[in-house]
C-alpha positions as CSV (number, residue, x, y, z in Angstrom):
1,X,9.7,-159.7,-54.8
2,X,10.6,-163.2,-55.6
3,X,12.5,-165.5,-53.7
4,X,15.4,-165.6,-56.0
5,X,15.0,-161.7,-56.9
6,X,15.6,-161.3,-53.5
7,X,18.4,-163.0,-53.1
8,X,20.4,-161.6,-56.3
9,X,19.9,-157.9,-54.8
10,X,21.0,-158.7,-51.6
11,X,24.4,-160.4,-53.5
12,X,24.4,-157.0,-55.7
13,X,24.0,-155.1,-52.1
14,X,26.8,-157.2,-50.5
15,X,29.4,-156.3,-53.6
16,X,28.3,-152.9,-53.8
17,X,28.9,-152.1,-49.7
18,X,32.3,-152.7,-51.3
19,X,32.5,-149.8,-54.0
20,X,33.1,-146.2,-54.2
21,X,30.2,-146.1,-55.7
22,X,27.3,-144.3,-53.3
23,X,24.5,-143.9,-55.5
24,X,24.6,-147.5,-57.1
25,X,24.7,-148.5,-54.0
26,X,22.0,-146.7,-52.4
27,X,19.7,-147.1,-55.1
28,X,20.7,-151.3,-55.0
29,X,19.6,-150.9,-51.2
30,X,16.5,-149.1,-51.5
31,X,14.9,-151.5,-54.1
32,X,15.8,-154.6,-51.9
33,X,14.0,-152.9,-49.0
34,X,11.2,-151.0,-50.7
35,X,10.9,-152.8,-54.3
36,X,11.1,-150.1,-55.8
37,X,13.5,-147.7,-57.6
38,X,15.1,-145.0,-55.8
39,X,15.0,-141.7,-58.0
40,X,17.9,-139.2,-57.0
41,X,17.6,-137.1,-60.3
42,X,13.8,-136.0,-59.3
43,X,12.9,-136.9,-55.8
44,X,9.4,-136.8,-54.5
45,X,8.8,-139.0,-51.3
46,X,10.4,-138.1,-48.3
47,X,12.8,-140.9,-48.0
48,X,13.9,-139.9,-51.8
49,X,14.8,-136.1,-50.5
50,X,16.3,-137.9,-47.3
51,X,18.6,-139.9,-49.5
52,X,19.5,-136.4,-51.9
53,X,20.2,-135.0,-48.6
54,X,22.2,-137.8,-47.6
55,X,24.3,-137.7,-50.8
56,X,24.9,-134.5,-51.6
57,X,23.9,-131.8,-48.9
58,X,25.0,-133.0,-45.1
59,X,28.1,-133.8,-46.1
60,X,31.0,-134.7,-43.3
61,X,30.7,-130.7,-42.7
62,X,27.7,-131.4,-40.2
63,X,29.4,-134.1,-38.3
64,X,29.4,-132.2,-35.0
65,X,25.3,-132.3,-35.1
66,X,25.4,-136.2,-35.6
67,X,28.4,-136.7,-32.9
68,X,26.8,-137.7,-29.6
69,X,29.3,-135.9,-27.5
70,X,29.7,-133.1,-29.5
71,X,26.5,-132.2,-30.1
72,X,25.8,-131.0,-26.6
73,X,27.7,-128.1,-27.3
74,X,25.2,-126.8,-30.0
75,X,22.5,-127.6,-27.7
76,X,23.9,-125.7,-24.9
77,X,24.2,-123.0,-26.8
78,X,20.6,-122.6,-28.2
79,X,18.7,-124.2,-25.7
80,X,21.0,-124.2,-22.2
81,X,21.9,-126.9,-20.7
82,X,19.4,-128.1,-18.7
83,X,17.9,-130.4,-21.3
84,X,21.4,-132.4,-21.1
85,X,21.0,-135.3,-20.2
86,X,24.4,-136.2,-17.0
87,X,27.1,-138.0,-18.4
88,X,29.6,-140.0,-16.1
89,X,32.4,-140.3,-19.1
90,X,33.7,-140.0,-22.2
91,X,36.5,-142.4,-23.2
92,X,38.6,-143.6,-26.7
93,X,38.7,-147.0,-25.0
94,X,36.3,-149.6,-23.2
95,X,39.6,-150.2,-20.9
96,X,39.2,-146.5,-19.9
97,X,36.1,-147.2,-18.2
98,X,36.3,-148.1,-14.4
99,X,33.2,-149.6,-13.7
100,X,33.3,-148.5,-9.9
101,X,32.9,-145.2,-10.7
102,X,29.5,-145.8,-12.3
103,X,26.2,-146.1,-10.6
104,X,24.4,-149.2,-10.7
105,X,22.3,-148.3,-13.4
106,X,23.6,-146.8,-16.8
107,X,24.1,-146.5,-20.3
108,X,27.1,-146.8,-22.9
109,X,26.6,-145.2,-26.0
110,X,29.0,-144.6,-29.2
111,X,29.2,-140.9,-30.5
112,X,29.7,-142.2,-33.9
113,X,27.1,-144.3,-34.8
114,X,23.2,-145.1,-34.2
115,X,21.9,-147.9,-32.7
116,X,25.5,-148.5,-30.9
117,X,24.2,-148.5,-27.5
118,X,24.7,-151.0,-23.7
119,X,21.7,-150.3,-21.5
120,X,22.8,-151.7,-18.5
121,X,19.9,-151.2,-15.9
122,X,21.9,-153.4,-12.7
123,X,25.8,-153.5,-13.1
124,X,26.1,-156.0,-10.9
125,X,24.7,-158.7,-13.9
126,X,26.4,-157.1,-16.6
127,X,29.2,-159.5,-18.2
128,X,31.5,-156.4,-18.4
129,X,33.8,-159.1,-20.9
130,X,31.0,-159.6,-23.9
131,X,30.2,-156.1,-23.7
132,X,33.9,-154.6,-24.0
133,X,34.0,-156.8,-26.7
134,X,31.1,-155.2,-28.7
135,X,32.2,-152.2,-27.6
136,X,35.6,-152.6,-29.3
137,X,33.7,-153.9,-32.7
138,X,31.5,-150.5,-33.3
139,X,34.8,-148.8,-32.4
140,X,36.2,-149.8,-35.0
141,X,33.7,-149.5,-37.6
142,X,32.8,-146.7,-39.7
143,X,28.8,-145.7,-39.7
144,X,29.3,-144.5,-42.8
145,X,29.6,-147.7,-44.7
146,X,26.5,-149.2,-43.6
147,X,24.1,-146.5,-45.6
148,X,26.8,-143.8,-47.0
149,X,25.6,-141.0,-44.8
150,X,28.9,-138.9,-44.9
151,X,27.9,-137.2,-41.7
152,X,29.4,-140.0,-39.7
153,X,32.4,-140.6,-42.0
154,X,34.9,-138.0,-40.0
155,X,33.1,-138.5,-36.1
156,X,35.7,-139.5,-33.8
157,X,34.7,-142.8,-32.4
158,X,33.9,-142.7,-28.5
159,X,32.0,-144.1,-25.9
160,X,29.9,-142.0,-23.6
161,X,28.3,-143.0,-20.6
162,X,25.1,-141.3,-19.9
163,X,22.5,-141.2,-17.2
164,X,20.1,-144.6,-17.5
165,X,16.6,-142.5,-18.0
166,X,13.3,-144.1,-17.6
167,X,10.1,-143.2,-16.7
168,X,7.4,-145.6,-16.9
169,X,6.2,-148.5,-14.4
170,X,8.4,-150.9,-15.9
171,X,11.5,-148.9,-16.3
172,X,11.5,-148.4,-20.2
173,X,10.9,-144.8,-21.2
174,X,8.7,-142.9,-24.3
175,X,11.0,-141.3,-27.0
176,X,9.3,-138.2,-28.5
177,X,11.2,-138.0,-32.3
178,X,10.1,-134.5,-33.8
179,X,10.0,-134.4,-37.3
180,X,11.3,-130.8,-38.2
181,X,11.5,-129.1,-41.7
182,X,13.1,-126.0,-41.5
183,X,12.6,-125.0,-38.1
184,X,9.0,-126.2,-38.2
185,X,8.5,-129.5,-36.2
186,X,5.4,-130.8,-38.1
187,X,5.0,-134.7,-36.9
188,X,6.6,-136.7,-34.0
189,X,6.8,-140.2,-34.3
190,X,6.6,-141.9,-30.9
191,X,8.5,-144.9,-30.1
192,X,7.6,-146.8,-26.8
193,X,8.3,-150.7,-25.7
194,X,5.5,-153.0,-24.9
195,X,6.0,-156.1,-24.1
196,X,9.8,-156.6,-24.6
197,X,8.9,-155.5,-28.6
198,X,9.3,-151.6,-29.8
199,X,6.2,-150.0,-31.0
200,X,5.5,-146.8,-32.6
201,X,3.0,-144.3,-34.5
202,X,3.1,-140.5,-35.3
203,X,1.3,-137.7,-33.8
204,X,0.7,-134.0,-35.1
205,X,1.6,-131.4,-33.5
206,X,-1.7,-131.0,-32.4
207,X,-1.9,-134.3,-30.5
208,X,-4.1,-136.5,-33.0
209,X,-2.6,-140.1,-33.9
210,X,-2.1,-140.6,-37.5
211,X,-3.5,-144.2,-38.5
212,X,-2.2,-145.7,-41.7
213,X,-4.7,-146.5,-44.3
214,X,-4.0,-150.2,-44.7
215,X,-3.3,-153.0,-42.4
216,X,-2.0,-151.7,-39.2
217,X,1.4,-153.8,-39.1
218,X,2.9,-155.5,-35.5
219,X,5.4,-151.9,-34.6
220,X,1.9,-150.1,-35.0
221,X,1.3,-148.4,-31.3
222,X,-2.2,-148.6,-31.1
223,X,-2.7,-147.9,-27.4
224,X,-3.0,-143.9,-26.7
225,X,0.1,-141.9,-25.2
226,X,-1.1,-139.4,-23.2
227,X,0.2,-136.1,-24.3
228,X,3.3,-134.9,-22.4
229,X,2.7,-132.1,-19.5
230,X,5.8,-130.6,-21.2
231,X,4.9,-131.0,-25.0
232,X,4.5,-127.0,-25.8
233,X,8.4,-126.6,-24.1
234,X,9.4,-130.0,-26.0
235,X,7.9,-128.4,-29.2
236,X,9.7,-125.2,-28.6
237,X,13.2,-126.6,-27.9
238,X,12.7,-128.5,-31.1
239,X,11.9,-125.2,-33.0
240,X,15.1,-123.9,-31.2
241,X,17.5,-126.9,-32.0
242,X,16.0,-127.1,-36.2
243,X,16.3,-124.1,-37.2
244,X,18.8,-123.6,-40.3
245,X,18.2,-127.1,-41.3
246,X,16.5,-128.1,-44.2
247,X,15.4,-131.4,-42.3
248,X,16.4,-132.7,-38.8
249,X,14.8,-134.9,-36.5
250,X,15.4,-134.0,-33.3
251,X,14.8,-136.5,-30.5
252,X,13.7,-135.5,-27.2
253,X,12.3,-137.5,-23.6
254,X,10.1,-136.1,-20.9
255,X,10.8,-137.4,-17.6
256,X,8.6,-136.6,-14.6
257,X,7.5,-133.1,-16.5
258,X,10.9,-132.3,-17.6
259,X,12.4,-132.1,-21.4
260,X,15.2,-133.9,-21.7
261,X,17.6,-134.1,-25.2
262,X,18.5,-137.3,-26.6
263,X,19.8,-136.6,-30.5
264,X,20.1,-134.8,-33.2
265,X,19.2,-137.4,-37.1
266,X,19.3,-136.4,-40.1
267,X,18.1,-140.1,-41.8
268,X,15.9,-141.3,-40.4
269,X,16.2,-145.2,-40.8
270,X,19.1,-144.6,-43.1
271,X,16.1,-143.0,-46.0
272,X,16.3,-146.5,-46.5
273,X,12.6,-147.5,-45.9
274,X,9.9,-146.0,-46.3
275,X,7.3,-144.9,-44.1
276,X,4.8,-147.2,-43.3
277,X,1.8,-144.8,-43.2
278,X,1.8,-144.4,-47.0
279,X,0.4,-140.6,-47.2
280,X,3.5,-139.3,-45.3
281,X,5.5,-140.7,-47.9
282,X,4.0,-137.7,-50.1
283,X,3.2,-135.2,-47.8
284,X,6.5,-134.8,-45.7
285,X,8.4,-135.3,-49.3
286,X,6.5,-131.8,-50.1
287,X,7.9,-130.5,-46.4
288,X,11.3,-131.1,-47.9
289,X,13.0,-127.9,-50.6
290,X,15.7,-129.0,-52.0
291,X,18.4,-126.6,-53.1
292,X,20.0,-126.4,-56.4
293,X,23.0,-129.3,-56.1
């Protein structure tokens, strides 16, 4: 895409975010990422179905699955709790939170978005001002907006302060993101950081790393992740925690040996890009059965 293509569909995308319109606006979002068109009438790819699902399937009925708090709940119930992860607090307000009563290391997350989250490894050099500020901000926006996934529309917005997890020499941790399709997990993309930059690749279920077919691009994990002590239980909580969903991605951690629940997605990236390794596109696109709209 051209320079000036570019820049007209990220105007279009801008007046659109505006609109009632969801599907003009999807489709506007999906060509400016992908450069190509979005088809909602006959979807194919994965991101496609992910995008129908989005629209017209997990509607603001499921919002208890995509609530950070409230999820825990449904995950007590089919799994026990003992893949919870502790929490210290759940409050309305970032003036709620009395930072004496939390440990030295920690983490503040929002129920009602993704990617809302403090990680605050030593209190003592958090600047508790700038991050009640940001704090405030995703409070008081709606998740919804950013990619019209009606699941977050109704979530109460909260801030939950969870355990700080980590368990690898440098204090970061592996997330294990099963890829699940009707109560089957079939892939699981992991994500780990190296070097200060997130990288990732997807696994099967039988432990083989799936390369792309073209260039290998910088988020690419090349280096080999051992595969968990705990993989068969993480598999099976997955199976536990997807079934009744026509897709759900259900993230998981293993810390020292023991499974460990982190969320419950439903789009991935938003459906808005697609996945780099180009076969998966396809193949967990034909994973996906639509039902009659």
């Amino acid at each position: 895409m051209n320079f000036f293509k570019r820049k007209f569909y990220r105007f279009y995308v801008d007046f659109l975010k505006g609109s009632n319109n969801d599907v003009k606006y999807l489709k506007a979002q999906y060509y400016l990422k992908n450069e190509r068109k979005l088809d909602i009438d006959d979807p194919k790819e994965f991101t496609e179905k992910i995008q129908w699902l989005k629209l017209f399937y997990y509607t603001e009925a499921y919002k208890d699955f995509a609530d950070k708090y409230e999820v825990r709940k449904y995950v007590k119930d089919k799994v026990g709790e003992g893949v919870l992860n502790e929490i210290y607090g759940v409050y309305e307000h970032p003036e709620e939170i009395e930072l004496n009563d939390l440990p030295e290391s920690f983490v503040l997350k929002c129920t009602h978005a993704s990617g809302t989250n403090i990680v605050v490894k030593k209190k003592s050099r958090l600047d508790w001002r700038k991050a009640k500020k940001q704090l405030n901000k995703w409070l008081a926006d709606n998740y919804y907006k950013k990619s019209r996934e009606r699941i977050y529309k109704d979530i109460q917005p909260r801030i939950l302060a969870e355990k700080y997890l980590s368990g690898l020499a440098d204090g970061s941790i592996i997330d294990y993101k099963f890829y699940c399709f009707n109560g089957r997990p079939e892939y699981v993309l992991v994500k780990v950081e190296e070097n200060g930059t997130d990288k990732k690749c997807y696994y099967t279920m039988d432990w083989e790393k799936v390369w792309p077919e073209e260039n290998i691009t910088k988020s690419f994990l090349v280096t080999d992740i051992p595969k968990p002590s705990n993989f068969d239980e993480m598999r099976d909580v997955a199976v536990k925690l997807s079934q009744g969903f026509i897709f759900v991605r259900v993230d998981l951690y293993s810390v020292s040996g023991k499974t460990l629940f982190g969320e419950m997605t439903f789009f991935p990236t938003g459906g808005i890009k697609r996945l780099a390794v180009e076969r998966l596109n396809k193949e967990m696109g034909d994973m996906i059965k639509l039902p009659a709209r």
